[in-house]
N, CA, C, O and CB atoms as a CASP TS submission, in Angstrom:
PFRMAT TS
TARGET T0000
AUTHOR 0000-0000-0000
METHOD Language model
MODEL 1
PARENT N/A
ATOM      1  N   UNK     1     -18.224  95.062-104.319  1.00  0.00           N
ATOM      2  CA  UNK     1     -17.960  95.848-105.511  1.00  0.00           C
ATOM      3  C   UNK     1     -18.365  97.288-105.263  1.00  0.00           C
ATOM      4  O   UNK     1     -19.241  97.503-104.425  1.00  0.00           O
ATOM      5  CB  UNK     1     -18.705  95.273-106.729  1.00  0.00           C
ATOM      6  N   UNK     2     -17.865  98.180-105.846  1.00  0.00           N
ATOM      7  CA  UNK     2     -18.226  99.673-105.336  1.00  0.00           C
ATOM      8  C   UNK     2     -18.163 100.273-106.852  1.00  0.00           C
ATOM      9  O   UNK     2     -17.558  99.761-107.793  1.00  0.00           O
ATOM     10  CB  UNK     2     -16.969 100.497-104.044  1.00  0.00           C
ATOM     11  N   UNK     3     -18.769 101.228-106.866  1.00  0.00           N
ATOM     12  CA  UNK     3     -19.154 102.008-108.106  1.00  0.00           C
ATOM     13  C   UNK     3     -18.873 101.870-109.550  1.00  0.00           C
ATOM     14  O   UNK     3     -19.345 101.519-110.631  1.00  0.00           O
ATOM     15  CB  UNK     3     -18.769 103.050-107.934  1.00  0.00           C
ATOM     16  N   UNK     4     -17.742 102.392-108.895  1.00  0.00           N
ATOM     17  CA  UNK     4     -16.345 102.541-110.029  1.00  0.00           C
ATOM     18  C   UNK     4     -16.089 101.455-110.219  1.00  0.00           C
ATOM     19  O   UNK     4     -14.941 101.680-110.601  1.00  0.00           O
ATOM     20  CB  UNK     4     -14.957 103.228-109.663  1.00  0.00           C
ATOM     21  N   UNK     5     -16.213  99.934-110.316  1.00  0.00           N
ATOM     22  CA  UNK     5     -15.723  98.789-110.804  1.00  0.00           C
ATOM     23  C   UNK     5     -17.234  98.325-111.644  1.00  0.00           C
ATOM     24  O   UNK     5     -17.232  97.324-112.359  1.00  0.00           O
ATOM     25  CB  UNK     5     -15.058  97.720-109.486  1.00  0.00           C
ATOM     26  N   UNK     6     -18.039  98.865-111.529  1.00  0.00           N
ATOM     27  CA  UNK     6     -19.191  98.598-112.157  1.00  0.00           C
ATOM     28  C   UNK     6     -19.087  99.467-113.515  1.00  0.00           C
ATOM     29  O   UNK     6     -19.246  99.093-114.677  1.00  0.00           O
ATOM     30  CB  UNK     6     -20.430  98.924-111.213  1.00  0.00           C
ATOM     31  N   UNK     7     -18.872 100.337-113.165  1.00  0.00           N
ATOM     32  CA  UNK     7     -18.713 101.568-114.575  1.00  0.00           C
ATOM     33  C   UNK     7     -17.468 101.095-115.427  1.00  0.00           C
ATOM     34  O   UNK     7     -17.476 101.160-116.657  1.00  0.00           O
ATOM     35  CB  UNK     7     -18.297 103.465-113.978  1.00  0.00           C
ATOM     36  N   UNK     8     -16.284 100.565-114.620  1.00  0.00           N
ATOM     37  CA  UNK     8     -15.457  99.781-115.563  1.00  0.00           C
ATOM     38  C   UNK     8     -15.453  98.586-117.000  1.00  0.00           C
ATOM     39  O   UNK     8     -14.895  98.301-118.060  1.00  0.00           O
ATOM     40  CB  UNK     8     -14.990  99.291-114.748  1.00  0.00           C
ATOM     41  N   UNK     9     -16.987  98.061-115.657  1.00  0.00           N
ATOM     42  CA  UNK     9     -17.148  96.747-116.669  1.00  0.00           C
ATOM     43  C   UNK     9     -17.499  96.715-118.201  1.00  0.00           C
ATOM     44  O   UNK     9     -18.263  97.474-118.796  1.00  0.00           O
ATOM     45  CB  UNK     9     -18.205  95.955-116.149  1.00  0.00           C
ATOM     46  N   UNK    10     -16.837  95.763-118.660  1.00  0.00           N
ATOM     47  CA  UNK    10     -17.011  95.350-120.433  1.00  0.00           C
ATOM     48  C   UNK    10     -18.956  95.050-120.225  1.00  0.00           C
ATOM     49  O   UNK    10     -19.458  94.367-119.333  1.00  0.00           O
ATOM     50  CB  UNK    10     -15.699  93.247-121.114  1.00  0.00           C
ATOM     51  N   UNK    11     -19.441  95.526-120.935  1.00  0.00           N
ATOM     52  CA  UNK    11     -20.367  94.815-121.093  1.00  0.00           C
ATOM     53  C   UNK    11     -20.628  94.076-122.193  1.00  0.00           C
ATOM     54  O   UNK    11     -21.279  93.035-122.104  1.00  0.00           O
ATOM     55  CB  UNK    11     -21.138  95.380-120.879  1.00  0.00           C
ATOM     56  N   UNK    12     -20.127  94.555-123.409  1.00  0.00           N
ATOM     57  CA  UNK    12     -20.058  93.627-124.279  1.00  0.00           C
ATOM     58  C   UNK    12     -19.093  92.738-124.191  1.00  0.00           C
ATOM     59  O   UNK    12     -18.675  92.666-125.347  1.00  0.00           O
ATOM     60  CB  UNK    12     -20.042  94.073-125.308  1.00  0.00           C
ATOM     61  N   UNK    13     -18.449  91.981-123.509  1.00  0.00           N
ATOM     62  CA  UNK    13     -17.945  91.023-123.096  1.00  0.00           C
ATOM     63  C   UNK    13     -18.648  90.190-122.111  1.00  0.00           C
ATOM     64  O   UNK    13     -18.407  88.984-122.043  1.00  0.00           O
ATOM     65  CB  UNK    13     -16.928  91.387-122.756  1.00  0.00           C
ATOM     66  N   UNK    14     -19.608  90.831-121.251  1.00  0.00           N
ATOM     67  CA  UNK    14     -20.195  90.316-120.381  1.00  0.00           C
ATOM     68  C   UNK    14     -21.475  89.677-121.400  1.00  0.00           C
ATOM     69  O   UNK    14     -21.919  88.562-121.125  1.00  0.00           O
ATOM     70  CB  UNK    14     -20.466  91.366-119.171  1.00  0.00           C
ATOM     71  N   UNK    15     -22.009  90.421-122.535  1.00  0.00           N
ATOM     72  CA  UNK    15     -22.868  90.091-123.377  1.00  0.00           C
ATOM     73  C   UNK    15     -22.399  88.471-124.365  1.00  0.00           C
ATOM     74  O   UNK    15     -23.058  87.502-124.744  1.00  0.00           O
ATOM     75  CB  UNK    15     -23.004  91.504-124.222  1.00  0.00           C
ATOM     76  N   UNK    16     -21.079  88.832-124.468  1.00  0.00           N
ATOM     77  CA  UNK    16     -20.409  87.592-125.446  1.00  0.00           C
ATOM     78  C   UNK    16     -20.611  86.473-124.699  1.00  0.00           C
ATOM     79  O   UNK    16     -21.355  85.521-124.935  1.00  0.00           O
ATOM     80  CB  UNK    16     -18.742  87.668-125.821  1.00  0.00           C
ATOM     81  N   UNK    17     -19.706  86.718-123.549  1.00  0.00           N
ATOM     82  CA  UNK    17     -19.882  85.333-122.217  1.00  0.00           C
ATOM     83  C   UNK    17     -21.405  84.640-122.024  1.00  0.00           C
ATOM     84  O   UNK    17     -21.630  83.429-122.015  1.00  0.00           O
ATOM     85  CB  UNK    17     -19.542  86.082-120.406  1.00  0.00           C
ATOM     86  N   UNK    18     -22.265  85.584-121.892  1.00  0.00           N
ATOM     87  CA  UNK    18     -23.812  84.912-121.869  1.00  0.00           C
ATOM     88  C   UNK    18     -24.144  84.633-122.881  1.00  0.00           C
ATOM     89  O   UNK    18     -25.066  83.819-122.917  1.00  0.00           O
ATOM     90  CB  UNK    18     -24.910  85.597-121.429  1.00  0.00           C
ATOM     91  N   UNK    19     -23.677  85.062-124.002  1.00  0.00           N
ATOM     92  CA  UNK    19     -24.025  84.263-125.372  1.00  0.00           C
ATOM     93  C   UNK    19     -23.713  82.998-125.662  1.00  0.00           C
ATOM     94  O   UNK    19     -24.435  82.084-126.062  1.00  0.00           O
ATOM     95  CB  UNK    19     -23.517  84.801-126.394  1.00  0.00           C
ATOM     96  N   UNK    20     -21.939  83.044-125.293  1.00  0.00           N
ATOM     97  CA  UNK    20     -21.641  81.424-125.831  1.00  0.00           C
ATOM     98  C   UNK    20     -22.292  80.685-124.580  1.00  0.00           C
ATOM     99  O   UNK    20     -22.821  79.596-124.803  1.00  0.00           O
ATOM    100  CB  UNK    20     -19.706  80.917-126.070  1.00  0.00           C
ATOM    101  N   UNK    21     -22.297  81.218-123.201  1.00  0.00           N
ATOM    102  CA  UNK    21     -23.050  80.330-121.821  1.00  0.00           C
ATOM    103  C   UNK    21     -24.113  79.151-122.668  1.00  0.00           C
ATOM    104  O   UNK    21     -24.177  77.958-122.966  1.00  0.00           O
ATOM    105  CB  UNK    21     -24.289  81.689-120.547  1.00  0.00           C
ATOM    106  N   UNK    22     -24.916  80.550-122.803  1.00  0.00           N
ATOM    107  CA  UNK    22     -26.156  80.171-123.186  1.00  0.00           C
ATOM    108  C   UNK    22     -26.737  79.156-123.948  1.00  0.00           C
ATOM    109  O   UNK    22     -27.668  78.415-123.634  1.00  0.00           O
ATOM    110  CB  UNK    22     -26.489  80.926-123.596  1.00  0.00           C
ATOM    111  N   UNK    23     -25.888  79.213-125.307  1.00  0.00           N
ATOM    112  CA  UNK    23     -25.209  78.051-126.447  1.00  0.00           C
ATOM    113  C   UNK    23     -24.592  76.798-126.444  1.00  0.00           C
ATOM    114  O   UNK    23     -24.482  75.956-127.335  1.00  0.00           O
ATOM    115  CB  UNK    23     -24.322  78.481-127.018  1.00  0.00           C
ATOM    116  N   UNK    24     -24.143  76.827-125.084  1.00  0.00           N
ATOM    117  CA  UNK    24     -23.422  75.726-124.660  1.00  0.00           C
ATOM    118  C   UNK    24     -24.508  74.768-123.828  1.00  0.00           C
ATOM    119  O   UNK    24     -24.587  73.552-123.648  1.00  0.00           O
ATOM    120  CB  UNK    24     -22.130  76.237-123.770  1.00  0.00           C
ATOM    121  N   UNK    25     -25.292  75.899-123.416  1.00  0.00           N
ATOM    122  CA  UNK    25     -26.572  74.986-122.375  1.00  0.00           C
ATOM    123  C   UNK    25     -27.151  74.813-122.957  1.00  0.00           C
ATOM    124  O   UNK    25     -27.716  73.786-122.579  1.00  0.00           O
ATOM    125  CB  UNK    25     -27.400  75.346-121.291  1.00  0.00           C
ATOM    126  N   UNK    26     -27.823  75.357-124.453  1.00  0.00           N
ATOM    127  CA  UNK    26     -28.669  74.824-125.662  1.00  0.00           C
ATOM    128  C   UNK    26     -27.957  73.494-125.767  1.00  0.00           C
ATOM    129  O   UNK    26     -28.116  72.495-125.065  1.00  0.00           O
ATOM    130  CB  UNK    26     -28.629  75.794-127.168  1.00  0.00           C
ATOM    131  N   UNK    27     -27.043  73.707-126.906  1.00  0.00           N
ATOM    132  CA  UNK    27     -26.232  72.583-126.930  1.00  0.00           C
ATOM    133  C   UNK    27     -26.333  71.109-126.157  1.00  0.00           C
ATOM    134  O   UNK    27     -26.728  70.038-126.617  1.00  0.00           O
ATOM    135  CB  UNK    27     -25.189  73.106-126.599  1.00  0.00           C
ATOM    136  N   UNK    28     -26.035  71.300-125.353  1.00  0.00           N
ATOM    137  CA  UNK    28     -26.411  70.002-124.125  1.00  0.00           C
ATOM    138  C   UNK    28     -27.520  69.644-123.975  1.00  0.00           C
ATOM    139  O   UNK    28     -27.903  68.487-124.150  1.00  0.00           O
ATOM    140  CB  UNK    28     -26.169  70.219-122.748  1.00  0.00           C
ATOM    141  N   UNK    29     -28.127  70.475-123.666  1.00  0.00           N
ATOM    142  CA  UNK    29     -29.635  70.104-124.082  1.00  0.00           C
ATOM    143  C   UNK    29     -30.372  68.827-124.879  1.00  0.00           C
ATOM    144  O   UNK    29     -30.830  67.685-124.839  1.00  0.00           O
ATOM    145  CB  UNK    29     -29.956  71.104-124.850  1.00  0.00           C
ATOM    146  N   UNK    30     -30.015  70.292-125.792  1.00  0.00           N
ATOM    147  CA  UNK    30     -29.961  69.007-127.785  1.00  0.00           C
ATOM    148  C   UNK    30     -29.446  67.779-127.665  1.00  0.00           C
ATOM    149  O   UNK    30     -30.028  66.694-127.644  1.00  0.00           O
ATOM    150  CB  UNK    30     -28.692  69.542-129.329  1.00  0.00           C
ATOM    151  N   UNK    31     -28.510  67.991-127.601  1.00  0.00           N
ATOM    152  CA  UNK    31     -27.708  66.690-126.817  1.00  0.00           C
ATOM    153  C   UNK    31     -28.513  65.589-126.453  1.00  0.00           C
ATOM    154  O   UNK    31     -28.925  64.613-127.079  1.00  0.00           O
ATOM    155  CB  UNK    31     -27.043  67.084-125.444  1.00  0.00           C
ATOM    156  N   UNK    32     -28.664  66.069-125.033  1.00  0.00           N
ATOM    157  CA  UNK    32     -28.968  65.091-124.053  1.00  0.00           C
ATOM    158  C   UNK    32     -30.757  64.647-124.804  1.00  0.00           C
ATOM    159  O   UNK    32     -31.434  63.660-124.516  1.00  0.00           O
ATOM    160  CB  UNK    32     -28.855  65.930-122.150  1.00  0.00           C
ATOM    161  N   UNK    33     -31.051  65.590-125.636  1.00  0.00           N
ATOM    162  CA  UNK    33     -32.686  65.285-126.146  1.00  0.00           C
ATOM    163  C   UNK    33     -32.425  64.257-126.861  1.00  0.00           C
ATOM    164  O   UNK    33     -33.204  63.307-126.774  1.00  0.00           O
ATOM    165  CB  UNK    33     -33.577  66.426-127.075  1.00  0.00           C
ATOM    166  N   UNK    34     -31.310  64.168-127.724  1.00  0.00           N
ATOM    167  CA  UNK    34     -31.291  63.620-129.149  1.00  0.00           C
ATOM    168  C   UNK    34     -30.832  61.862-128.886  1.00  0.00           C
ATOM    169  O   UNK    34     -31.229  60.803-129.373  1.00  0.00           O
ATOM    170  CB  UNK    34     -29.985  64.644-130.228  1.00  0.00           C
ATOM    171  N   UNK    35     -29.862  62.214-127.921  1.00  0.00           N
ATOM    172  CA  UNK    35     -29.731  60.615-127.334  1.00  0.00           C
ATOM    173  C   UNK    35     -30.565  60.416-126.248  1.00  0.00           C
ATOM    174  O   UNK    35     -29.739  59.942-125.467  1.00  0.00           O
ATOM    175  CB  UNK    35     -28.262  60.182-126.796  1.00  0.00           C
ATOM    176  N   UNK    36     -31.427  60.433-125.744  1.00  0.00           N
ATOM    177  CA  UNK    36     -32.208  60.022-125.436  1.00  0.00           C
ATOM    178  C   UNK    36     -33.734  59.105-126.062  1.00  0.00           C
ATOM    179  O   UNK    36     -34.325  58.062-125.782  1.00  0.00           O
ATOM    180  CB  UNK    36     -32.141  60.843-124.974  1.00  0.00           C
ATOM    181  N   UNK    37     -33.886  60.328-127.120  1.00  0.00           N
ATOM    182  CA  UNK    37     -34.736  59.835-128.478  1.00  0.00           C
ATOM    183  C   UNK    37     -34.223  58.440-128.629  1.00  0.00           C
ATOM    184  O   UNK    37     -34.774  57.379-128.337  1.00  0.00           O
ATOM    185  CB  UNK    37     -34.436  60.791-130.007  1.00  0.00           C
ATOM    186  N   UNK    38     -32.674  58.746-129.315  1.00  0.00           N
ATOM    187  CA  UNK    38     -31.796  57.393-130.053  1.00  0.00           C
ATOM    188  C   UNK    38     -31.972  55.730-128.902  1.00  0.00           C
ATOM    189  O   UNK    38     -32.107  54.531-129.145  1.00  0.00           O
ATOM    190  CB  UNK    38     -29.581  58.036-130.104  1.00  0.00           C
ATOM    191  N   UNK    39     -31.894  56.381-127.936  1.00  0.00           N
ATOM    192  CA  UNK    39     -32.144  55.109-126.844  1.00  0.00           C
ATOM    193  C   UNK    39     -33.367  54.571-127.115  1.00  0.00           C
ATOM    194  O   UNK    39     -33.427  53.488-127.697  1.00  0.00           O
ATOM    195  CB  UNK    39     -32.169  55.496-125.248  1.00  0.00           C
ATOM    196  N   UNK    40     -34.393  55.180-126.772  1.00  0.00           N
ATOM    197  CA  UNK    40     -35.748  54.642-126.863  1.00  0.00           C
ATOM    198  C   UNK    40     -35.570  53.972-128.121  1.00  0.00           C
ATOM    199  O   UNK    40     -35.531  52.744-128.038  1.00  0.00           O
ATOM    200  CB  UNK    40     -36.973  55.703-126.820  1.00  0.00           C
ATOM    201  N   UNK    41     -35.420  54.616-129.587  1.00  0.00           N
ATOM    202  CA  UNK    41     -35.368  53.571-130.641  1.00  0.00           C
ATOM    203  C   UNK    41     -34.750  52.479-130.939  1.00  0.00           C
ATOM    204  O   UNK    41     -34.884  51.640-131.829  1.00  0.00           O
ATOM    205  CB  UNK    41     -35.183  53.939-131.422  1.00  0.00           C
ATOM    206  N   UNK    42     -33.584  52.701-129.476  1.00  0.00           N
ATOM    207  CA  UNK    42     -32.929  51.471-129.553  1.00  0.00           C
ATOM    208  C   UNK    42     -33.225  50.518-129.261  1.00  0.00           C
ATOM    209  O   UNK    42     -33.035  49.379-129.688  1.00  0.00           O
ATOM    210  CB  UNK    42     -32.145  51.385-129.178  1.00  0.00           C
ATOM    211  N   UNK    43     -33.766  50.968-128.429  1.00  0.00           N
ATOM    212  CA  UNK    43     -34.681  49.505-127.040  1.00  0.00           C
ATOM    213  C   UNK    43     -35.802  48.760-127.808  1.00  0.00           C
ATOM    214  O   UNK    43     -36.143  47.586-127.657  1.00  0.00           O
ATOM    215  CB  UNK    43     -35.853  50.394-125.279  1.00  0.00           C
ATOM    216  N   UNK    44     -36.450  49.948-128.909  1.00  0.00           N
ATOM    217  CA  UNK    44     -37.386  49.656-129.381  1.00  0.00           C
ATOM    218  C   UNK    44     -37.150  48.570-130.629  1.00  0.00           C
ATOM    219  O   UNK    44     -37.972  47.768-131.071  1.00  0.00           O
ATOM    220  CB  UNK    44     -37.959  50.822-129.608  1.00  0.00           C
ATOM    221  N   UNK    45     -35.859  48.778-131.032  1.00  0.00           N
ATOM    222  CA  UNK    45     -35.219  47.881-131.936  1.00  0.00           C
ATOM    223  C   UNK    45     -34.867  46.479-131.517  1.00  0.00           C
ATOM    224  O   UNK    45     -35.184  45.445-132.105  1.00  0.00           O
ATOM    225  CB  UNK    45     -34.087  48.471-132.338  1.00  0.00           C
ATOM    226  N   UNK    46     -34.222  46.588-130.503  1.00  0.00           N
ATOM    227  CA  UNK    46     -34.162  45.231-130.110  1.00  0.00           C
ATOM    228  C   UNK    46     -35.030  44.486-129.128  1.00  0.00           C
ATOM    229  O   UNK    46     -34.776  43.420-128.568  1.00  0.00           O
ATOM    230  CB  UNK    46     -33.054  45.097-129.706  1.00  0.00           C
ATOM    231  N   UNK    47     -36.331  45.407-129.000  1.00  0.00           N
ATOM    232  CA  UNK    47     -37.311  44.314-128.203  1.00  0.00           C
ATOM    233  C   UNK    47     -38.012  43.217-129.159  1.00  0.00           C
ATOM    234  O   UNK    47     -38.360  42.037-129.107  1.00  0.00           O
ATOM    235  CB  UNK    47     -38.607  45.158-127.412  1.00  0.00           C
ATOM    236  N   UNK    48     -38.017  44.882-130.545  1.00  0.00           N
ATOM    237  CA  UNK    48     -38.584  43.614-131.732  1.00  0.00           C
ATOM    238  C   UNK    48     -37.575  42.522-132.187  1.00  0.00           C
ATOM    239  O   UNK    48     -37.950  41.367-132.392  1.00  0.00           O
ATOM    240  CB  UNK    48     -39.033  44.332-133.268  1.00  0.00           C
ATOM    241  N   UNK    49     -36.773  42.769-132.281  1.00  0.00           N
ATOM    242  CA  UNK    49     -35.844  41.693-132.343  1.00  0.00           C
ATOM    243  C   UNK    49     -36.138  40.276-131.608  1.00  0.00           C
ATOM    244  O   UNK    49     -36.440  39.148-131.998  1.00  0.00           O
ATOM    245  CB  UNK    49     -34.645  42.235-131.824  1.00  0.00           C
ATOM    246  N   UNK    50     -35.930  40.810-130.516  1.00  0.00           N
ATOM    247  CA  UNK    50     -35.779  39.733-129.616  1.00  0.00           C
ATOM    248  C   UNK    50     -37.489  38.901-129.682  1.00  0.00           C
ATOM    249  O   UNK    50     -37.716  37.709-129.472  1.00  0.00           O
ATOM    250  CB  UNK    50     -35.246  40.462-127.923  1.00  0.00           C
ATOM    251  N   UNK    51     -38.043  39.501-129.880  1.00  0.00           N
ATOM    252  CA  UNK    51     -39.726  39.071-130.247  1.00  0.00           C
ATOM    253  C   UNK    51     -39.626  38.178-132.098  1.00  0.00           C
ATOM    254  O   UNK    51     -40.062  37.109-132.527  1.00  0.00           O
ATOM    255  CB  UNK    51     -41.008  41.146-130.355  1.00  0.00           C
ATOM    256  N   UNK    52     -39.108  38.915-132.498  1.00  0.00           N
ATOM    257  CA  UNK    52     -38.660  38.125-133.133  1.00  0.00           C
ATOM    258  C   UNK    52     -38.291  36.847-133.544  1.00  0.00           C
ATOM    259  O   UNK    52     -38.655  36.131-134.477  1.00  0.00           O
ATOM    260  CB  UNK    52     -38.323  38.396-133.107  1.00  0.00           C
ATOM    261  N   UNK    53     -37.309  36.696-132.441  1.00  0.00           N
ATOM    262  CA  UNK    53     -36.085  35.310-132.339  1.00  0.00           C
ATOM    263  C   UNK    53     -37.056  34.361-131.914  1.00  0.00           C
ATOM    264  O   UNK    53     -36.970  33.251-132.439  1.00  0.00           O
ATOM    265  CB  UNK    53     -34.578  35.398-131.050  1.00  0.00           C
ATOM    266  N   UNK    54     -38.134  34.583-130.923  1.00  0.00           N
ATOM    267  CA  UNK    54     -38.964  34.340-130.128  1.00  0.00           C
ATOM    268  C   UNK    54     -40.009  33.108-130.832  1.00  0.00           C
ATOM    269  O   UNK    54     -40.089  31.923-130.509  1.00  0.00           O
ATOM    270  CB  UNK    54     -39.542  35.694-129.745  1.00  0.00           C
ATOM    271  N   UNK    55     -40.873  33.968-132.065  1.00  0.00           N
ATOM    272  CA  UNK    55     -41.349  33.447-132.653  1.00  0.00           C
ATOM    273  C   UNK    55     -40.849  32.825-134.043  1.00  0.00           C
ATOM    274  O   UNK    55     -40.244  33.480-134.891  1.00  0.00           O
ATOM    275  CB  UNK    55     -42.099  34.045-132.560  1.00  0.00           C
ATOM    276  N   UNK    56     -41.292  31.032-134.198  1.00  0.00           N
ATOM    277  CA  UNK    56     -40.250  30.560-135.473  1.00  0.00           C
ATOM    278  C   UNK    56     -40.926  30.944-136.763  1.00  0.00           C
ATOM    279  O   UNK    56     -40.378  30.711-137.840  1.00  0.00           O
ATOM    280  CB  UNK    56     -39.934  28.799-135.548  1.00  0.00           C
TER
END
């Protein structure tokens, strides 16, 4: 890259792009936090269960 293509650049476009980036990697995140949580309560649901069935 040489000078003049730097002085060209959008930066507020370059600012937008790292915004939604950024949002999108939050996002997933959350995501990946929230089902993960949901698993554990799942497991946790049906161990009692199954402890449950277990005892008459």
């Amino acid at each position: 890259m040489d000078a003049g293509s730097l002085a060209n650049l959008d930066w507020g476009a370059v600012a937008l792009v790292a915004i939604i980036g950024g949002g999108l990697v939050w996002g997933l995140f959350f995501f990946l936090r929230q089902n993960r949580a949901d698993l554990d309560s799942l497991q946790e649901t049906l161990a009692s269960d199954r402890d449950n069935e277990k005892t008459p």
